[in-house]
C-alpha angles and dihedrals in degrees: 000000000000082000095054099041084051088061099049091034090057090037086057100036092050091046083052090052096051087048100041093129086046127099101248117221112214125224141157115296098187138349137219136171078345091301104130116205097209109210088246091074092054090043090058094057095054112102103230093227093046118122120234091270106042092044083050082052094055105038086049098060089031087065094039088066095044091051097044095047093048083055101054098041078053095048092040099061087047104057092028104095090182087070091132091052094048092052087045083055094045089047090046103050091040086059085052091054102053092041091049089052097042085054094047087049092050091045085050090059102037114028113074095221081208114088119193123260099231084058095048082051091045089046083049105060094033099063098019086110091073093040093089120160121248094189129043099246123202133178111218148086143305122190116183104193124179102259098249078045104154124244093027093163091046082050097052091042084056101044098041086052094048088182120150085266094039081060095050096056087046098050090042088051095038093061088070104018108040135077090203148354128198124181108186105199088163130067111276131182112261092226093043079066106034094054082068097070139039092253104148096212114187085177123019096174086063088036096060111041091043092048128089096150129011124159128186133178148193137199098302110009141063119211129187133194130211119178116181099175135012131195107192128222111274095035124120110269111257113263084242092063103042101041091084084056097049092046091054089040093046091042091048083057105050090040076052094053097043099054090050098044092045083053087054094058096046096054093043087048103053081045098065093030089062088233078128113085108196110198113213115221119260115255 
């Protein structure tokens, strides 16, 4: 059969490459179960660029799986005794579809997906109790130097300082003396640093919150530790990391409330417009 698909493919991708300027007309390259295969489909899956046998290769597996998949939906109904279930499904999950994209288009025209900042604040203290950190976080700086790394005391002088000017020498050495820098401005997990080094810590929350420089080395490297400011485990989350959060939490809900709300008119309207036919039982 691949033999056979390779003829007709070349004899109908030559033909397309003599009449390239020419309207194609398109019409049925194969049938199977009363499924037809018209020679467009084929002609969107051909790479333009694609040479005579490579375009026969593709066009091959792409109708062996046509054609597969045709032979097993036929065999399918006609094996499948739950055929009524499966179209109540179908039907089912097609409604949820519409609705779900006639709500996301409604909440796209009448929800402000900015909330103000004053509500996002207000959000904020009001739940921040239960906002509690589950890791200790710190803002600060790690350098990871070889261990015979040049102008150590310079280094330690810089990194102790951590000033704006203190940052620039560091970044500049660092470009030919460290293995790595990272300087850390936003708020970053303790633990997310310290598994970076060999730093042995009993108590981190102490750690922490009674550390502004600490180095440690092994056998080849150097690493210091700056830390500028702490937020120890327990503690409530800062406003800056959490406000991402409260806007997605605060937007969900109003999305929430809408839809339910925009169900709720709908219902009541039809209501009071009699487009509602109550049936009464039967005595």
């Amino acid at each position: 059969m691949k033999k056979y698909i390779f003829i007709i493919f070349v004899v109908l991708f030559s033909a397309c490459k003599e009449k390239a300027t020419e309207t194609e007309s398109n019409y049925p390259v194969l049938e199977v179960a009363g499924k037809f295969l018209y020679k467009d489909e084929i002609d969107q899956i051909i790479p333009l660029d694609a040479s005579v046998i490579d375009s026969a290769d593709v066009a091959d597996r792409y109708i062996r799986k046509w054609v597969t998949e045709v032979l097993m939906y036929d065999h399918a109904r006609r094996n499948i005794t739950q055929l009524d279930e499966i179209d109540k499904l179908v039907e089912e999950y097609r409604r949820s579809l519409i609705i779900h994209e006639y709500e996301q288009a409604l909440i796209s025209q009448r929800i402000n997906k900015k909330i103000p900042e004053q509500e996002l604040l207000d959000f904020y203290e009001k739940y921040k109790s239960q906002m509690v950190l589950q890791d200790n976080l710190i803002k600060g700086m790690l350098l990871i130097l070889p261990i015979d790394a040049p102008q150590l005391d310079d280094v330690y002088s810089w990194v102790r300082s951590a000033d704006i000017p203190s940052l620039e020498k560091i970044e500049k050495y660092s470009l030919q003396n460290a293995i790595s820098f990272d300087y850390f401005s936003d708020w970053t997990p303790f633990n997310d640093v310290i598994r970076k080094t060999p730093f042995v810590v009993e108590n981190s929350k102490q750690f922490v919150t009674g550390t502004r420089f600490a180095e440690v080395s092994d056998s080849t490297k150097l690493y210091l530790l700056r830390i500028s400011k702490a937020i120890p485990i327990g503690d409530y989350e800062p406003y800056e990391l959490a406000r991402e959060r409260i806007s997605n939490t605060i937007l969900n809900k109003k999305k929430s409330d809408f839809i339910i709300e925009f169900e709720k008119s709908i219902y009541n309207d039809a209501l009071q417009q009699g487009e509602i036919n109550f049936f009464k039982k039967k005595k």
